[in-house]
C-alpha positions in Angstrom: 99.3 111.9 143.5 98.1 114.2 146.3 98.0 111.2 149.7 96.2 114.1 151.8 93.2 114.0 149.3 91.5 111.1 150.1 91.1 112.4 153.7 89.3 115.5 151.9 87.2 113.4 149.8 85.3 110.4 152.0 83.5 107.3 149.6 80.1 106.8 150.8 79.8 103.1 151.9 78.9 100.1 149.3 75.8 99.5 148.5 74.3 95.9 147.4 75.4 94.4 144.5 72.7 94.8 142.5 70.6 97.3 144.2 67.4 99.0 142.1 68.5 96.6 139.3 65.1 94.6 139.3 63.3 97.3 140.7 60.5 98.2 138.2 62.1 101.4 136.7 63.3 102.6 140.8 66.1 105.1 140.6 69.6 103.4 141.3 71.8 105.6 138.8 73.7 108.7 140.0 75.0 110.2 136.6 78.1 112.1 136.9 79.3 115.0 134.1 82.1 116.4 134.3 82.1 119.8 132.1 84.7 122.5 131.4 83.7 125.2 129.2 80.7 122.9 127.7 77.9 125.7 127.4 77.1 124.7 123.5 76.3 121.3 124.9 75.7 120.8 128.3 71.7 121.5 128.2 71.1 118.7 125.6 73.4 116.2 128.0 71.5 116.8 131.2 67.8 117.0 129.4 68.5 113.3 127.7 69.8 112.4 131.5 67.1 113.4 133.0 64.6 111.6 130.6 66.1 108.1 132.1 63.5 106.8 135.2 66.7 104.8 136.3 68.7 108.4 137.4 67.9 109.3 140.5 70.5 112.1 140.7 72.8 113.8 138.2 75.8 115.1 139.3 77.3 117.9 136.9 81.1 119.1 138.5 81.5 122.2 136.6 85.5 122.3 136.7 86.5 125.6 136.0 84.7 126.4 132.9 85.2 130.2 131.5 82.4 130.3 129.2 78.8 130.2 130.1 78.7 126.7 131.5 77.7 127.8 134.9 74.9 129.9 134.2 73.5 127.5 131.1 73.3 125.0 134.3 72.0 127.6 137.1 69.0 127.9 134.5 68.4 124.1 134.4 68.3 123.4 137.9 65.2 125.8 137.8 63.3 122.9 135.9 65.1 119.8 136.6 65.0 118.5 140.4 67.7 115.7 140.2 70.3 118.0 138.5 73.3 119.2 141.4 76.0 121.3 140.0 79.4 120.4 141.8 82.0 123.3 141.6 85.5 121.2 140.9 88.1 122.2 143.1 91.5 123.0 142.3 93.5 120.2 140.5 95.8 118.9 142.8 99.4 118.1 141.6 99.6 114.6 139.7 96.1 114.8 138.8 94.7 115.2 135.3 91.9 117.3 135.9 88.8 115.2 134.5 89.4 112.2 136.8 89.5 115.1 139.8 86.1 116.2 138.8 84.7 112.5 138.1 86.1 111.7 141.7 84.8 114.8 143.3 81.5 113.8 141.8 81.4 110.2 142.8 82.5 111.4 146.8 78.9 113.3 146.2 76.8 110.2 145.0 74.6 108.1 147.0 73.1 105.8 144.5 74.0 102.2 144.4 75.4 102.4 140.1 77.7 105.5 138.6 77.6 106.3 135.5 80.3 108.4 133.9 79.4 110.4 130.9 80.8 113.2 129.4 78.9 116.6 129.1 78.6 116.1 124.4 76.9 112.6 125.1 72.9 112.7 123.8 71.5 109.7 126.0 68.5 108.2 123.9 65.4 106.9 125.7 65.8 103.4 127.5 70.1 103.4 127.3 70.1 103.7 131.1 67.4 100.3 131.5 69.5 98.6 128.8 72.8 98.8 130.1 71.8 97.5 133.7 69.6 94.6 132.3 73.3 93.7 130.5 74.9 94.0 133.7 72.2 91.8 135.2 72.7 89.3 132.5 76.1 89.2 132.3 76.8 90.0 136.3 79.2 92.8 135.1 80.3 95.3 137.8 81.3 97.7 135.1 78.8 98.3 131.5 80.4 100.6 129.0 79.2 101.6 125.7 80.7 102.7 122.8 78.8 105.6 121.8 77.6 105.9 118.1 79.6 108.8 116.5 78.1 111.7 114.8 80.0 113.2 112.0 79.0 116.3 110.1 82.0 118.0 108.6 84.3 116.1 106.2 87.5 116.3 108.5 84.9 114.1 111.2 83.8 112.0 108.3 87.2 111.1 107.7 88.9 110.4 110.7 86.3 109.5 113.4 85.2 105.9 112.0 88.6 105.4 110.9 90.1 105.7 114.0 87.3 104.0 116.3 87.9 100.9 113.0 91.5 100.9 114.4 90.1 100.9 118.2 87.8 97.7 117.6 90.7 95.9 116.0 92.8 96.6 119.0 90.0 96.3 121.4 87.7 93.5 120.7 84.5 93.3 122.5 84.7 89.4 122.9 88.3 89.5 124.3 87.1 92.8 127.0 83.6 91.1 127.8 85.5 87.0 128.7 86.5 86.7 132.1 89.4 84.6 131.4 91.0 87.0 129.3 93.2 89.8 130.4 91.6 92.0 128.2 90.2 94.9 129.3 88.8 98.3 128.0 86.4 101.0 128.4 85.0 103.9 127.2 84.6 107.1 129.3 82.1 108.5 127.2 79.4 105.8 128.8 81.0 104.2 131.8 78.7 102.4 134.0 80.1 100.8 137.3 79.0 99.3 140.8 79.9 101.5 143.2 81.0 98.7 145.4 83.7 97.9 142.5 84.6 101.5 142.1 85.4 102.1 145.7 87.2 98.2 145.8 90.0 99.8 143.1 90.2 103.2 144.6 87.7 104.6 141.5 89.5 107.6 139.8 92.0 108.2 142.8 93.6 105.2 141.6 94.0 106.6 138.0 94.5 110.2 139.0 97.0 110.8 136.8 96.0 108.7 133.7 95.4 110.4 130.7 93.2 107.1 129.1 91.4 107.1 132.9 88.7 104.8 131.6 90.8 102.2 129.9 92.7 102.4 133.2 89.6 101.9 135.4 88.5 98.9 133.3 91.7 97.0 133.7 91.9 97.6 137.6 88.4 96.2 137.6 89.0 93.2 135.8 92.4 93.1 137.8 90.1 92.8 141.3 88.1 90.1 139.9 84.6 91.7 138.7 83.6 91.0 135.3 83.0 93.7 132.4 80.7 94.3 129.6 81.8 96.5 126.6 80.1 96.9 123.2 78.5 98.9 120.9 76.1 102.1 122.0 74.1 102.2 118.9 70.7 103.4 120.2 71.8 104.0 123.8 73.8 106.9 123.4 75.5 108.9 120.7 78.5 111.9 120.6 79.4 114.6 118.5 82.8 114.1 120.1 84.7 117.5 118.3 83.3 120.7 116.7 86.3 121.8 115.5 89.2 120.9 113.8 91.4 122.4 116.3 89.7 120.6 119.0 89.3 116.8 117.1 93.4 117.6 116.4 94.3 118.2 120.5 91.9 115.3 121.6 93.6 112.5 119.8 96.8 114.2 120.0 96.3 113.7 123.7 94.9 110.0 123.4 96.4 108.1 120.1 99.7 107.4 121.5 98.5 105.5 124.4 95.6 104.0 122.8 97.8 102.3 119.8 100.3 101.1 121.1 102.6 103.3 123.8 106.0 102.3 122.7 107.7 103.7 119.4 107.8 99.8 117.8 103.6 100.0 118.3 103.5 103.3 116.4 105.8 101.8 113.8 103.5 98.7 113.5 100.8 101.2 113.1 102.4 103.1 110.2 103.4 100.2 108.3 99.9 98.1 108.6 97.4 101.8 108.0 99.5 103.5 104.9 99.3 101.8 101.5 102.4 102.0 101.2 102.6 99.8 98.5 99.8 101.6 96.2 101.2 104.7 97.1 104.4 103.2 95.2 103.1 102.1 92.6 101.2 105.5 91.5 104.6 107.0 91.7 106.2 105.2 89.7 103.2 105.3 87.2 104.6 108.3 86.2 107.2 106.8 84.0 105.6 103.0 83.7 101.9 103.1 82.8 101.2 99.7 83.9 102.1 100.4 87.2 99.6 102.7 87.7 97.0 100.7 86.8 98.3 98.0 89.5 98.2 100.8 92.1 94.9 101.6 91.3 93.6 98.3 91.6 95.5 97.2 95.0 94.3 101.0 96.0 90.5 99.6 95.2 90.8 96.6 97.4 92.1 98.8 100.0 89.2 100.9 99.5 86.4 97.7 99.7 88.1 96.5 102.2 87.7 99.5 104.4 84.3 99.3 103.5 83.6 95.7 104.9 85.2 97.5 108.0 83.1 100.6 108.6 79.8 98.2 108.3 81.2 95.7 110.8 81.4 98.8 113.2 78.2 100.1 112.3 79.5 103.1 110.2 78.0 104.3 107.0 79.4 102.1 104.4 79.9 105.7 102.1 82.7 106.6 104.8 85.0 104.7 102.3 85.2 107.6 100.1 86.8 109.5 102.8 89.5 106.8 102.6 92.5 108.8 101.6 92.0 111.9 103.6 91.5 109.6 106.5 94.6 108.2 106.0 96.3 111.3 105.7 94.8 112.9 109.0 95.2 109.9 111.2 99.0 109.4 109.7 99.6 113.1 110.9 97.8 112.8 114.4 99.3 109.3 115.1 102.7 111.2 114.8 101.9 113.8 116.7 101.1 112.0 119.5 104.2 109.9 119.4 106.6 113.3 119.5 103.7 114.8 122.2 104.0 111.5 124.7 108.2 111.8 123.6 108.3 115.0 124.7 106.5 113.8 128.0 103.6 116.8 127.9 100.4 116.7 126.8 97.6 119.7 126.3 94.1 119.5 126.7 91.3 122.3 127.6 93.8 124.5 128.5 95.8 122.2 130.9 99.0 120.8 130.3 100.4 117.2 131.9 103.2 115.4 132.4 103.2 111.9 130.4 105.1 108.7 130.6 108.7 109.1 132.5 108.1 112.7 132.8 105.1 112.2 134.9 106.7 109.2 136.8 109.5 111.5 137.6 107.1 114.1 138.7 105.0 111.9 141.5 108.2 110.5 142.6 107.9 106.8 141.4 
């Protein structure tokens, strides 16, 4: 991590705890985007922002985008008042480069609540009056949805509720949201924080380097003593989170390693409890013993209901199951990629490459 940045970027003083909370639809939201090379996208992101009485500013950081980002926003400052566009600076060394755009963005803010969203998030009507009457309920310093998902091509179908199944399992909402567990999660797609609590744990400063920033945040939060909400987005916000193959394969290549598990005995675990292995064997050996087969089948069934139960308790369409197989195919592959990625110590994303685990320990000097 770069010391001499904090000196470059001052915090704006804490502002009241609740401040604009109870304030009859007053502005008390600064919405920060941070967007590299999100032209197809970014219009639809600021439009639903701007539609939310409880923004008062939105903060896009355009950081370093080589499509048509810039201009697509240029054009929407000319109708929307609130919308500032940030140009990110260079990414300092030991920084991934959406935490230095999130951070440059936050040093720009001047409302009492920051919410985090990324620039393929469609924020429905009410979302940003929801999530603060949670955080007033619950006195949570930090509100983050899960977004619903929007799926459209079978590869999306397949392994985007399956993997988010896996997330809830590992993540539960009960464990994240009770104060006496150490639990803690987020998700950056919909992160809404305090801005007293994100300048008390060094906001994204203090996870400059973290690829899984948000999870990071959430747990430094928690660490300091403020209490978080997490749980479902359905009809707050939703994302189309990849339109592309390419691009679904490098996000979770990026993410999977760290999110289930970190250590080769986690990914093992993994491996053993998502395969079937045990139908798989049984088909085999079908081949030659008939009856076999026909136990495969029927253990490969109850996998299949059982999956089912799943995607309803997580709000996904129940037909999901029938992407089943491919799912498990797509997520086996990804899930190892990851693990050789994070063994390898680099990482890709947008264009960028990091350092990961020991090789980016090695590389800050810890």
């Amino acid at each position: 991590m770069n010391s001499d940045h904090s000196n470059q970027m001052p915090r704006p003083g804490a502002i009241g705890a609740f401040g604009g909370v109870f304030g009859g639809g007053d502005a008390c939201i600064s919405a920060i985007v941070p967007a590299r090379n999100e032209a197809a996208v970014i219009a639809g992101c600021v439009e639903s922002l701007a539609r939310q009485a409880e923004i008062g500013e939105i903060w896009v950081v355009n950081d370093g985008s080589t499509d048509e980002t810039l201009a697509v926003l240029q054009e929407l400052r000319k109708t929307e008042p609130r919308l500032r566009v940030l140009d990110a600076r260079e990414v300092p060394a030991g920084w991934v480069g959406k935490n230095h755009a999130a951070w440059q963005g936050a040093a720009q803010a001047r409302l009492p609540w920051l919410l985090f969203t990324d620039a393929d998030s469609q924020h429905l009507p009410a979302g940003a009056a929801r999530a603060l009457r949670i955080a007033a309920e619950h006195e949570a310093a930090l509100v983050s949805f899960s977004p619903a998902q929007v799926t459209r091509q079978w590869w999306e179908k397949s392994l985007i509720p399956f993997i988010f199944c896996r997330l809830a399992q590992r993540f539960s909402y009960a464990e994240v949201n009770d104060p006496a567990s150490p639990a803690a999660a987020a998700n950056g797609q919909y992160l809404l924080i305090r801005r007293e609590a994100y300048d008390a744990v060094g906001g994204h400063e203090g996870v400059a380097g973290e690829i899984l920033e948000d999870v990071a945040l959430a747990r430094r939060v928690k660490r300091a003593g403020y209490r978080l909400w997490f749980g479902s987005g359905a009809g707050a916000v939703d994302v189309r989170m990849y339109r592309s193959f390419a691009a679904m394969w490098e996000g979770w290549k990026k993410n999977l390693y760290r999110l289930m598990g970190d250590s080769g005995a986690g990914m093992r675990r993994e491996l053993l409890q998502v395969v079937p292995w045990a139908p798989c064997a049984l088909l085999l050996a079908g081949w030659r013993w008939p009856a076999l087969a026909l136990a495969g089948a029927a253990l490969l069934a109850l996998r299949l209901a059982a999956y089912a139960l799943v995607l309803a308790r997580n709000g996904f369409p129940v037909s999901r199951m029938f992407y089943y197989l491919p799912a498990v195919g797509l997520y086996t592959g990804v899930l190892a990629a990851s693990w050789r990625s994070h063994a390898r110590g680099r990482v890709k994303w947008k264009g960028r490459e990091y350092a990961v685990g020991k090789a980016a320990a090695e590389g800050s000097g810890h």
